[in-house]
N, C-alpha and C positions, 0 to 999 in steps of 0.2 A: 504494500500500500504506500509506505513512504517513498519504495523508487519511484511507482509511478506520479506519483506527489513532483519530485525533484524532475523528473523529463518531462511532466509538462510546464515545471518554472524554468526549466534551462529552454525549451522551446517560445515560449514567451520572452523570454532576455533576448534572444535571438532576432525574434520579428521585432524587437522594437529594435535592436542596435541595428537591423538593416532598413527599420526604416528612417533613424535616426544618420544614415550612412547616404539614404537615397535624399532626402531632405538637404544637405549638407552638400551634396555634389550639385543636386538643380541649384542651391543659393548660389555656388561658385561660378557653375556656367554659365546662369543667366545673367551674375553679376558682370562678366566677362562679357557677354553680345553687347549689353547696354554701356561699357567702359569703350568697344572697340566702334559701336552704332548708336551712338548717344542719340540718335535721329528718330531712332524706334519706342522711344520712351514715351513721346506721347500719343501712339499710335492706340488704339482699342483691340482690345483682345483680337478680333476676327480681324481686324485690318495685321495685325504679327503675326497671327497663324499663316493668313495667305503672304504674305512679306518670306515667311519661312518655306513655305511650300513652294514658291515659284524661285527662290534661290540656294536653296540647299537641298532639295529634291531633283535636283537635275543631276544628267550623266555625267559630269565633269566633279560634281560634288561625291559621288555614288562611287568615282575613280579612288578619288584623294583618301574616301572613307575605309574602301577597302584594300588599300595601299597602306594605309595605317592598323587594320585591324590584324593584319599578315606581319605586321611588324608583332601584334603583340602576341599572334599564334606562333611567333617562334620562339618569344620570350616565355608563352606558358607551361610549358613542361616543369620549369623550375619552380613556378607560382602553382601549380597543380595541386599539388601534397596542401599546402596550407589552405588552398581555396576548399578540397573535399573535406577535409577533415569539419569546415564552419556550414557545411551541408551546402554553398552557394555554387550558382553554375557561374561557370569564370565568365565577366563581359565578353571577352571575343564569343563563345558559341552564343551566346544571347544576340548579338551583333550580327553574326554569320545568316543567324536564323532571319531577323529583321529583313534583311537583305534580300534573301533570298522570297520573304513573303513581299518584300517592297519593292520587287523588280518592276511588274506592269503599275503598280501603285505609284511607283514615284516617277514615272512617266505621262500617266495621267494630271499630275498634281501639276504640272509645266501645262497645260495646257489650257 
């Protein structure tokens, strides 16, 4: 009774320090588009979404993303062990995955 007590508070520690992980990454990166596109600031939600979709959804963006993510698939073998052990799928196959459902999608979105 008490293991099962302690695995479901170690599985709760878990989901919040990843959401407390993903939380932390969107403040960075959005802090970054608005530092590099200060122009988008005062845009409205739907007017940033399409701003996003029609410039980072294209094939030249789609190149650079996955010219980056091949970097970090060769770097993850060593990042492997640690990432299974915290139960998380490492961002590259999450990415890979993306990709591959965003191929006719992010084509569409340019248009």
């Amino acid at each position: 009774m008490h293991r099962v007590y302690l695995a479901k508070r170690l599985i709760q520690e878990q989901k919040e320090q990843e959401r407390k992980d993903s939380t932390n990454r969107l403040c960075k990166r959005m802090g970054f588009i608005e530092k590099l596109l200060h122009d988008t600031i005062p845009l409205t939600e739907e007017q940033f979404k399409t701003f996003l979709e029609q410039t980072i959804a294209t094939e030249h963006s789609r190149r650079i993303l996955d010219g980056l993510t091949a970097q970090n698939a060769a770097a993850a073998p060593a990042q492997g062990a640690g990432t299974a052990v915290r139960g998380n799928t490492p961002p590259t196959a999450k990415t890979a995955q993306t990709a591959q459902e965003g191929g006719a999608g992010g084509s569409a979105a340019q248009g």
